[in-house]
KEVO-738987 format. One record per residue: residue in three letters; x, y, z of N, C-alpha, C, O, CB in turn. Coordinates in nm, 3 decimals. Each point is the difference from the previous one (the first is absolute). Last residue first. Glycine has a CB too. Layout:
N
rest  nc1  nc2  nc3  cac1  cac2  cac3  cc1  cc2  cc3  oc1  oc2  oc3  cbc1  cbc2  cbc3
Ala  X  Y  Z  X  Y  Z  X  Y  Z  X  Y  Z  X  Y  Z
...
***
This chain:
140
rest  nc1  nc2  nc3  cac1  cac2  cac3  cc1  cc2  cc3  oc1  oc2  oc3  cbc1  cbc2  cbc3
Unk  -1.285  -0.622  3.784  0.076  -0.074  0.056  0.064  0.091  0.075  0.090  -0.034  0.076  -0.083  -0.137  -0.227
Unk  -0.297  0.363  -0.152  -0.083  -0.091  0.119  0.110  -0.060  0.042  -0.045  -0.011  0.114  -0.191  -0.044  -0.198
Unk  0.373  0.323  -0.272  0.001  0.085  0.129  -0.110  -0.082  0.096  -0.031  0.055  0.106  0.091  0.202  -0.235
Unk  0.087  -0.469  -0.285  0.138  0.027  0.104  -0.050  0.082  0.120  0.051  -0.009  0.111  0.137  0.025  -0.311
Unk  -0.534  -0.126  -0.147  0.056  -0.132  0.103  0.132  0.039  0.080  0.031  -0.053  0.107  -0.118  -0.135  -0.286
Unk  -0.103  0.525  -0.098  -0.099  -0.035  0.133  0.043  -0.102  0.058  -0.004  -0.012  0.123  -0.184  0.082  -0.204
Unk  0.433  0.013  -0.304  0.043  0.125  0.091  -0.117  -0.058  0.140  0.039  -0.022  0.115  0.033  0.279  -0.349
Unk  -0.111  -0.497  -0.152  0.113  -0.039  0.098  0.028  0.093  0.081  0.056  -0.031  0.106  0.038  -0.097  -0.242
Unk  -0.462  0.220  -0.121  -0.045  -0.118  0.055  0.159  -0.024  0.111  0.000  -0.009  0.123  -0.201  -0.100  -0.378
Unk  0.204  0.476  -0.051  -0.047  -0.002  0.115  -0.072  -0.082  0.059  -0.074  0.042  0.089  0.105  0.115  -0.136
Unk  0.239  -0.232  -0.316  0.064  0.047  0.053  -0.049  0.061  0.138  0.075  0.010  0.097  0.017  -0.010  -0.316
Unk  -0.357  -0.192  -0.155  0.087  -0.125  0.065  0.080  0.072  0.150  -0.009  -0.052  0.111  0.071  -0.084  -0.399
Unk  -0.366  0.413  0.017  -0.095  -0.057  0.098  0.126  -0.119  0.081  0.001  -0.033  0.119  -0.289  0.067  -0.295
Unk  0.453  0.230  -0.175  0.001  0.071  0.127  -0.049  -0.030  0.096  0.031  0.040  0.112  -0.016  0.083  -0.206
Unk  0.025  -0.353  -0.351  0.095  -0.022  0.085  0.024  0.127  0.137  0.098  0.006  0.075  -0.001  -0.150  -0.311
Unk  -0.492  0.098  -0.063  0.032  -0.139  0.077  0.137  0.010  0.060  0.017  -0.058  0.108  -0.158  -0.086  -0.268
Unk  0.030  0.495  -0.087  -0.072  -0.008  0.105  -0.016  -0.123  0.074  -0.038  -0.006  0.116  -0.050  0.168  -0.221
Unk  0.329  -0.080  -0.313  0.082  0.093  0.110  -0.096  -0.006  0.123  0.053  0.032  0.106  0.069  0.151  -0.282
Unk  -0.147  -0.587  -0.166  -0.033  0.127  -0.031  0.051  0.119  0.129  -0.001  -0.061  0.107  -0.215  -0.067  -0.263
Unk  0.455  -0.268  -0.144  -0.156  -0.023  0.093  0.016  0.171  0.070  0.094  0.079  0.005  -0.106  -0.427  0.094
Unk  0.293  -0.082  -0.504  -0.076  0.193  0.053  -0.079  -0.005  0.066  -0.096  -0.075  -0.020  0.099  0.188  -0.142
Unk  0.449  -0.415  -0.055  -0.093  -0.011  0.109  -0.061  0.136  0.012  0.063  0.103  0.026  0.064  -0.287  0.096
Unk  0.156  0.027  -0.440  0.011  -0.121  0.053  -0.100  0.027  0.133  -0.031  -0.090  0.078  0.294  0.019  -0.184
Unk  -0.099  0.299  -0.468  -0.080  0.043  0.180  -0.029  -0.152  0.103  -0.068  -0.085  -0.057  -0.118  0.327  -0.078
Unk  0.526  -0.098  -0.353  -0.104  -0.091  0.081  -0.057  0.085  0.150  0.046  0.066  0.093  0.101  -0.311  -0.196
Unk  0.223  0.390  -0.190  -0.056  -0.084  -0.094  -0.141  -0.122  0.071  -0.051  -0.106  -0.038  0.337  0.146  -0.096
Unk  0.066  0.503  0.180  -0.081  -0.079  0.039  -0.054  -0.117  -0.120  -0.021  0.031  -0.117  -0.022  0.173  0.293
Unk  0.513  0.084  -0.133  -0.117  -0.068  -0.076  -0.066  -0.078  0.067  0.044  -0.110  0.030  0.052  0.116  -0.203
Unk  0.336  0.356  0.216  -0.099  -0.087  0.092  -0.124  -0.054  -0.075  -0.091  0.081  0.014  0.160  0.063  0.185
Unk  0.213  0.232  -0.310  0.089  -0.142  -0.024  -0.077  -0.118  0.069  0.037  -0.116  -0.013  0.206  0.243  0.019
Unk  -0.430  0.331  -0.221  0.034  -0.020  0.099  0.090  -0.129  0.007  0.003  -0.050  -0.112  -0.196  0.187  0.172
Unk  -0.103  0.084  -0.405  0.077  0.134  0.078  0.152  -0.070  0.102  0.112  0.050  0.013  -0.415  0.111  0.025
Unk  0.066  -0.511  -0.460  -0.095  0.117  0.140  0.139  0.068  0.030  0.112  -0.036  -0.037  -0.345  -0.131  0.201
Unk  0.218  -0.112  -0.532  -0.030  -0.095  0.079  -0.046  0.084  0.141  -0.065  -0.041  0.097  0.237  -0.146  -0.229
Unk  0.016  0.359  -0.299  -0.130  -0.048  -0.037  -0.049  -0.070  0.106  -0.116  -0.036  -0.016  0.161  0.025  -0.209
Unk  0.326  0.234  0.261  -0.103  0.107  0.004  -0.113  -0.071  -0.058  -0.110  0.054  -0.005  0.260  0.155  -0.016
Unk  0.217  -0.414  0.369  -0.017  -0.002  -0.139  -0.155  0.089  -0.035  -0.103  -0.009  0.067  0.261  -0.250  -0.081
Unk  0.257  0.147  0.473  -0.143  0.058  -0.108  0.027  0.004  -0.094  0.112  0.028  -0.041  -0.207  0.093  0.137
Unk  0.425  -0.403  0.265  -0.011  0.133  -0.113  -0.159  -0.016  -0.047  -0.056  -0.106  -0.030  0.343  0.105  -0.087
Unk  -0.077  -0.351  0.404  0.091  0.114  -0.022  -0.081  0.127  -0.032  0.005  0.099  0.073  0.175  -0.258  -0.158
Unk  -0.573  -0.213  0.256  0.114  0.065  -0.077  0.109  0.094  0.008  -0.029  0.110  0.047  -0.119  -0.165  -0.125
Unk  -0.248  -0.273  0.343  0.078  0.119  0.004  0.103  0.019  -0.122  0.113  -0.039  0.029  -0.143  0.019  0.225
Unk  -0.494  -0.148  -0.127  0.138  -0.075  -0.077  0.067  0.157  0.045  -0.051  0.111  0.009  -0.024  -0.329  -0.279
Unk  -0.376  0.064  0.550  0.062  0.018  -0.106  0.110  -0.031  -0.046  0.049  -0.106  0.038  -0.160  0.216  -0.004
Unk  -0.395  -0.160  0.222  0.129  -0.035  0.004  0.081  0.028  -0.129  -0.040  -0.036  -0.111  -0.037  -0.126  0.275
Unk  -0.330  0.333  0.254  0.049  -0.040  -0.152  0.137  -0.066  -0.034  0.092  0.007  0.081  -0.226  0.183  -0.128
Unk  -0.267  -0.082  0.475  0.087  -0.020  -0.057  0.021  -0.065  -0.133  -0.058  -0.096  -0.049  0.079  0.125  0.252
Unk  -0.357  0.322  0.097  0.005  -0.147  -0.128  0.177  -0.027  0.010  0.070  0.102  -0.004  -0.311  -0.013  -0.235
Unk  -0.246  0.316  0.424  0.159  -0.055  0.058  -0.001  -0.135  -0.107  -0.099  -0.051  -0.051  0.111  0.128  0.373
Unk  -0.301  0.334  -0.474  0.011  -0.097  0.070  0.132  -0.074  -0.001  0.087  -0.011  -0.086  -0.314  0.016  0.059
Unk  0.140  0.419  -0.228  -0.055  0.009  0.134  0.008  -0.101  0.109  0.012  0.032  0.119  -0.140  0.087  -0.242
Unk  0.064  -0.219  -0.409  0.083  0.066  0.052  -0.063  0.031  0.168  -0.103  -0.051  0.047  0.192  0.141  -0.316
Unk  -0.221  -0.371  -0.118  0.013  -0.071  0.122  0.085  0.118  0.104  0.042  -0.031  0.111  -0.038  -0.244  -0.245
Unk  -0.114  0.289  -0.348  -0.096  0.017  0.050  -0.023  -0.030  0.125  -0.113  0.007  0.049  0.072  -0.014  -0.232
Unk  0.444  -0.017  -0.048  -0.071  0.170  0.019  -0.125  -0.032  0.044  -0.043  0.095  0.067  0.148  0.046  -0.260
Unk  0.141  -0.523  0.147  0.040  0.069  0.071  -0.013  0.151  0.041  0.037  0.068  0.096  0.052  -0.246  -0.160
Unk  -0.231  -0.102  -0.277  -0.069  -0.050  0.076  0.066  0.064  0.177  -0.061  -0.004  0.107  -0.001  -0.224  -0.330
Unk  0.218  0.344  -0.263  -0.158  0.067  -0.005  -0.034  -0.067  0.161  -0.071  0.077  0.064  -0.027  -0.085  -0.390
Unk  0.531  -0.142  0.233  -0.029  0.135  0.032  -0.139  0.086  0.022  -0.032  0.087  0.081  0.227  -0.120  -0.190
Unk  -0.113  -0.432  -0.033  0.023  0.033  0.127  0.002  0.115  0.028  -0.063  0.030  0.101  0.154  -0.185  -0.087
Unk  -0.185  0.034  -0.495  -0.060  -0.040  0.111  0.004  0.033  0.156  -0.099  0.038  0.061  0.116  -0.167  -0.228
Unk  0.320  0.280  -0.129  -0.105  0.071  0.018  -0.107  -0.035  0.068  -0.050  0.071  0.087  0.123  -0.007  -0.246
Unk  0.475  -0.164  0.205  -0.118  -0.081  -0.060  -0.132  0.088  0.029  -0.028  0.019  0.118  0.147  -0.267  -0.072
Unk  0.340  0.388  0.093  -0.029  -0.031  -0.137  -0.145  -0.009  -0.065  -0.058  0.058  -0.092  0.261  -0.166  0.140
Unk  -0.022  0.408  0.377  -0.098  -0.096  -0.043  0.025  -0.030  -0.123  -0.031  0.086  -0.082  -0.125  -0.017  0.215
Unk  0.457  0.202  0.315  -0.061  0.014  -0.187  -0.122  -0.154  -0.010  -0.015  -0.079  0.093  0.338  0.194  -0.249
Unk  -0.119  0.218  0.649  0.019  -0.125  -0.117  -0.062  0.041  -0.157  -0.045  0.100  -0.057  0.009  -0.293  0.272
Unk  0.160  0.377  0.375  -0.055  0.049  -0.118  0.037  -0.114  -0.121  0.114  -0.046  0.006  -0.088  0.314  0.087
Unk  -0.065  -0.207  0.460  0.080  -0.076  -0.094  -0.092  0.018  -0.150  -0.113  -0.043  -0.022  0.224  -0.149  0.232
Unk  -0.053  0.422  0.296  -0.030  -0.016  -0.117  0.023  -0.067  -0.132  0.066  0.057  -0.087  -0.086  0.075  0.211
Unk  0.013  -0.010  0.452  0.061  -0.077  -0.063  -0.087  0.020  -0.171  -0.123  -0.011  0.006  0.207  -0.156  0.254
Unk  -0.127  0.610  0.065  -0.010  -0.136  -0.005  0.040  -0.081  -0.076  0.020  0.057  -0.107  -0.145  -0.003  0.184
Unk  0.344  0.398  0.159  -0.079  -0.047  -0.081  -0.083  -0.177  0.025  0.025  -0.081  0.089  0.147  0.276  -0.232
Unk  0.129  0.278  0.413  -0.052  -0.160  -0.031  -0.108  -0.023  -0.094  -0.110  0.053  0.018  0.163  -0.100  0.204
Unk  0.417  0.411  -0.086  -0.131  -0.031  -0.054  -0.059  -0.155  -0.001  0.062  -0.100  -0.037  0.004  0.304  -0.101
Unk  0.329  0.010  0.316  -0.064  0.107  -0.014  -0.112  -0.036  -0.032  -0.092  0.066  0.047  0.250  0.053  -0.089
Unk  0.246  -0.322  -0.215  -0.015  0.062  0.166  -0.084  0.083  0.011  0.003  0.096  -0.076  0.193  -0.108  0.131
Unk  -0.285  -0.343  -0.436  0.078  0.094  0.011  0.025  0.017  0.144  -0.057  -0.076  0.078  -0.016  0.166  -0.289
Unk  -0.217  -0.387  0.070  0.084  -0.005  -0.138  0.113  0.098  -0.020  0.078  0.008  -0.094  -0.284  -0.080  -0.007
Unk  -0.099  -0.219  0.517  0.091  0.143  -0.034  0.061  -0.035  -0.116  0.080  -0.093  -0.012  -0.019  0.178  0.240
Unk  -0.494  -0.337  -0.033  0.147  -0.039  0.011  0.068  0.134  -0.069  -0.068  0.035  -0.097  0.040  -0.327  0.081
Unk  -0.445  -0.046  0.214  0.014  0.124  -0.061  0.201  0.009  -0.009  0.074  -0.084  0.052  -0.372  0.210  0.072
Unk  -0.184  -0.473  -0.136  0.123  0.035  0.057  0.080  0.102  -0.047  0.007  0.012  -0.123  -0.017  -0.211  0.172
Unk  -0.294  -0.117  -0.347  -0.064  0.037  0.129  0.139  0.057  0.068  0.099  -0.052  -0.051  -0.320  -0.143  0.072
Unk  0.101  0.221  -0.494  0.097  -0.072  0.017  -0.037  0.032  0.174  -0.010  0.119  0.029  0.198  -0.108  -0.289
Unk  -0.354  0.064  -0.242  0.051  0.097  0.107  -0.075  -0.058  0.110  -0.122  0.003  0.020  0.168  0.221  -0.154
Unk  0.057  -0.220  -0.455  -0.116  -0.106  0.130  0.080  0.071  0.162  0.110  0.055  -0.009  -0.147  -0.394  -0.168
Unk  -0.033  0.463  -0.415  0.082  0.036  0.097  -0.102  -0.082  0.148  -0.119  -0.008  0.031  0.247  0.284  -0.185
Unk  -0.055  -0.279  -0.436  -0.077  -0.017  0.100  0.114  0.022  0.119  0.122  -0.015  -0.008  -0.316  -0.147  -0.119
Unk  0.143  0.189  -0.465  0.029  0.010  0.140  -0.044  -0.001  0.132  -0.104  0.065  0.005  0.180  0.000  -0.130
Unk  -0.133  -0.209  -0.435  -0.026  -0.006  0.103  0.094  0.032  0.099  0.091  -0.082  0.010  -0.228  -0.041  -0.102
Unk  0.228  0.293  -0.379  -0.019  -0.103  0.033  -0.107  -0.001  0.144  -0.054  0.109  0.016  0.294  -0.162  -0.156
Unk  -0.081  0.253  -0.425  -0.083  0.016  0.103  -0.017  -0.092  0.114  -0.082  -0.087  -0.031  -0.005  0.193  -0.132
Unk  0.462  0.110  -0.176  -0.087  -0.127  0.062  -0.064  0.040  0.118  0.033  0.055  0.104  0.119  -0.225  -0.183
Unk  -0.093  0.571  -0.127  0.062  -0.061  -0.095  -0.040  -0.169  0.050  -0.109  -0.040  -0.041  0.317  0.263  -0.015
Unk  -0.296  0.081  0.368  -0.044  0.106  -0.168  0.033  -0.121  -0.082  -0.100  -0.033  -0.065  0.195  0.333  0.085
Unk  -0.314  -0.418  0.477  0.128  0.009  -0.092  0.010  0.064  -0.127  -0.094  -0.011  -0.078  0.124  -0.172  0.175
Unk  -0.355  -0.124  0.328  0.038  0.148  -0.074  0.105  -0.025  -0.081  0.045  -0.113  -0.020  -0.105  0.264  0.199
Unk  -0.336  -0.401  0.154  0.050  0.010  -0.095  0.031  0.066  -0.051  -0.089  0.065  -0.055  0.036  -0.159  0.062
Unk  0.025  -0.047  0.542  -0.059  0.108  -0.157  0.078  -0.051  -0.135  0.116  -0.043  0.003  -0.138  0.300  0.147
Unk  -0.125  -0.380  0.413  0.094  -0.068  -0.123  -0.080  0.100  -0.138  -0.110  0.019  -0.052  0.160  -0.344  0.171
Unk  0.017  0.345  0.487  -0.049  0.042  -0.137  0.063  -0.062  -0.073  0.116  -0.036  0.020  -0.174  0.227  0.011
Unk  0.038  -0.287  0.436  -0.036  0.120  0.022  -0.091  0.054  -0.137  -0.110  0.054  -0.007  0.333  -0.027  0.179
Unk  -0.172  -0.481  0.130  0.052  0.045  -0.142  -0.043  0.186  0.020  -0.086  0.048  0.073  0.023  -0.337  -0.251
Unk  0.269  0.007  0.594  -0.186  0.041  -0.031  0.097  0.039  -0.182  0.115  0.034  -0.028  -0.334  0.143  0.356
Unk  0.497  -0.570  -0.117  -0.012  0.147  0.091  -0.189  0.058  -0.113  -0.082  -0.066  -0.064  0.493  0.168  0.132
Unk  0.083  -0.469  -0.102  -0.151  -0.040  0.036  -0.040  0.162  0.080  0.061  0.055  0.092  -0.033  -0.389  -0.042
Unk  0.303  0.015  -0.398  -0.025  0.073  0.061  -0.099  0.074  0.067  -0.096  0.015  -0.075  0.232  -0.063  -0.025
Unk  0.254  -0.395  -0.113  -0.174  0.036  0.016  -0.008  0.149  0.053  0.112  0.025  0.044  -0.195  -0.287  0.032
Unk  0.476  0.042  -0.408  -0.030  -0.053  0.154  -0.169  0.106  0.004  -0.063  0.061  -0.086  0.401  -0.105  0.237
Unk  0.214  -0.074  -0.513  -0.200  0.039  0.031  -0.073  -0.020  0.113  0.039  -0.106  0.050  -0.069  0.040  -0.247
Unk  0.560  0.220  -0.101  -0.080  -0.045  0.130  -0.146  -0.034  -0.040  -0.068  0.061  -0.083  0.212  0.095  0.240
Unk  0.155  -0.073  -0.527  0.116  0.016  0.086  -0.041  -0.100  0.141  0.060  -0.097  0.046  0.006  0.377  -0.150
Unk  -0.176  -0.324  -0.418  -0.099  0.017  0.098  0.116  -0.029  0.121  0.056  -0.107  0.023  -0.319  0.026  -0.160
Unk  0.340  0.230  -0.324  0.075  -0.114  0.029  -0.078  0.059  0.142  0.025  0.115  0.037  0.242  -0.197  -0.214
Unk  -0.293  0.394  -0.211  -0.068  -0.197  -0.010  -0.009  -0.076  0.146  -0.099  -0.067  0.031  0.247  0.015  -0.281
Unk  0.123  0.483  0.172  -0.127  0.067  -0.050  -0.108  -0.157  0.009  -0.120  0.005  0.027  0.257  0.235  -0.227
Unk  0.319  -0.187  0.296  0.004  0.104  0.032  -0.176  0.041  0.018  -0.059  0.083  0.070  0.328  -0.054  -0.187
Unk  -0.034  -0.429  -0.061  0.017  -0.016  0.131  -0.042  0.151  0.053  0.006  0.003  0.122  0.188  -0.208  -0.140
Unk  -0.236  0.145  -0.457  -0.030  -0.104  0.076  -0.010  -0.002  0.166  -0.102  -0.028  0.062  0.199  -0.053  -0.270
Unk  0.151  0.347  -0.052  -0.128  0.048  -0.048  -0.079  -0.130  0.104  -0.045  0.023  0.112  0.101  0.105  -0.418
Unk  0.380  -0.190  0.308  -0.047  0.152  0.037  -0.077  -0.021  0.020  -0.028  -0.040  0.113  0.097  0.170  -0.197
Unk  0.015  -0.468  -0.262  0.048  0.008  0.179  -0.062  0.128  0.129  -0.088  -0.013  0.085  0.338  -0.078  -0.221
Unk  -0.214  0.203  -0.322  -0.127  -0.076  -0.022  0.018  -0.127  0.185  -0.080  -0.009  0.093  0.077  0.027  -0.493
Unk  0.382  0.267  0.272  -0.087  0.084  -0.003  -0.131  -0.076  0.019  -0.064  0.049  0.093  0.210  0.104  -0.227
Unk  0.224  -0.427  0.063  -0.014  0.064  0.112  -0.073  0.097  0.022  -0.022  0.009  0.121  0.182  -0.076  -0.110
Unk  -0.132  -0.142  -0.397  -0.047  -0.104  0.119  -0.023  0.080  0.097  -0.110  0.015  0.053  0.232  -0.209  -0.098
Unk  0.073  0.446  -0.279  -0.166  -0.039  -0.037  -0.030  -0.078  0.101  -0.103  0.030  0.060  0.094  -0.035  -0.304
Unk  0.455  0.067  0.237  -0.057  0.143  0.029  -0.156  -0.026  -0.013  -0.075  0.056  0.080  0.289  0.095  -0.183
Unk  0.081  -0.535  -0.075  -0.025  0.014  0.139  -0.062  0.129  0.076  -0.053  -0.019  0.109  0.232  -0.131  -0.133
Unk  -0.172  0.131  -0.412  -0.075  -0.118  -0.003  0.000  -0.010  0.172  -0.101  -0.009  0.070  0.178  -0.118  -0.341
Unk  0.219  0.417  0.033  -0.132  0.032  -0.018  -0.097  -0.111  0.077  -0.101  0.051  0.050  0.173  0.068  -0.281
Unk  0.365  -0.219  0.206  -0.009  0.128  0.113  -0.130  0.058  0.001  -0.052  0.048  0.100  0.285  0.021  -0.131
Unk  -0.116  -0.375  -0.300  -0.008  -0.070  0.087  -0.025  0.111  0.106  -0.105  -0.015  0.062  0.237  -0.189  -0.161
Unk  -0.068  0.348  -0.290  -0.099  -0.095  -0.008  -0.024  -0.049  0.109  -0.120  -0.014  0.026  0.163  -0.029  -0.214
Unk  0.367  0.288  0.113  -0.154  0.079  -0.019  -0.118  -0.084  0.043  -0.075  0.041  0.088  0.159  0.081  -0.294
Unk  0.325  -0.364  0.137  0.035  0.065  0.131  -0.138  0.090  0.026  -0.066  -0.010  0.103  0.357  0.019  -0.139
Unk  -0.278  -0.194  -0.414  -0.058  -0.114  0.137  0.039  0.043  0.084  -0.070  -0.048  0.089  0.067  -0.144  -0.152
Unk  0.141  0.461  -0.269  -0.117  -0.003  -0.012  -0.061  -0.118  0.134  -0.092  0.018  0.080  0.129  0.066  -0.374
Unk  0.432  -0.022  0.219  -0.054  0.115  0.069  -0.154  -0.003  0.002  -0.056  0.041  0.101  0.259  0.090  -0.169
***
């Protein structure tokens, strides 16, 4: 009876730590995202982490009735990057992140972990781009 115990224990532990793993570790998606940073703050009573929210060109209904803009809200492990992402706020950048199952309260609010910035340039170069092509479509 004691090794029937033993053993049921032993598989209940795998599988919980399994779980745990695939729920909370196990990097689901990652891919780039690209829109104006809006904000990255540091908060929290208990872990304190980086959050940030980037907003997303194009608009889209989170409900009937209403339009909002695309928002993709994230977390920041790495502080380096975060301090360098608050000081870059306001300006357009794409970033790239990890998608996770599940949040973790030491790892941010959010399941989305930014871990790199792969491109920032500033919201006024890309209006000068946009009305450079707008003038070339309306001369033809």
């Amino acid at each position: 009876m004691k090794k029937f115990f033993r053993i049921t224990t032993a598989i209940l532990i795998l599988a919980l730590a399994a779980f745990i793993y695939f729920r909370f570790y196990f990097v689901f998606g990652e891919g780039v995202k690209s829109g104006s940073l809006n904000y990255v703050v540091y908060k929290g009573v208990i872990f304190k982490t980086y959050e940030g929210k980037l907003i997303q060109t194009g608009i889209r209904s989170k409900s009937a009735g209403s339009i909002s803009s695309y928002e993709f809200e994230f977390s920041v492990k790495d502080e380096n990057l975060a301090k360098k992402l608050m000081m870059e706020s306001g300006k357009n950048m794409e970033l790239h992140y990890k998608e996770y199952f599940g949040a973790l309260p030491w790892r941010g609010y959010t399941k989305f972990i930014v871990d790199d910035i792969v491109s920032i340039s500033d919201v006024s170069d890309i209006n000068g781009e946009v009305e450079a092509a707008l003038g070339a479509i309306t001369k033809e």
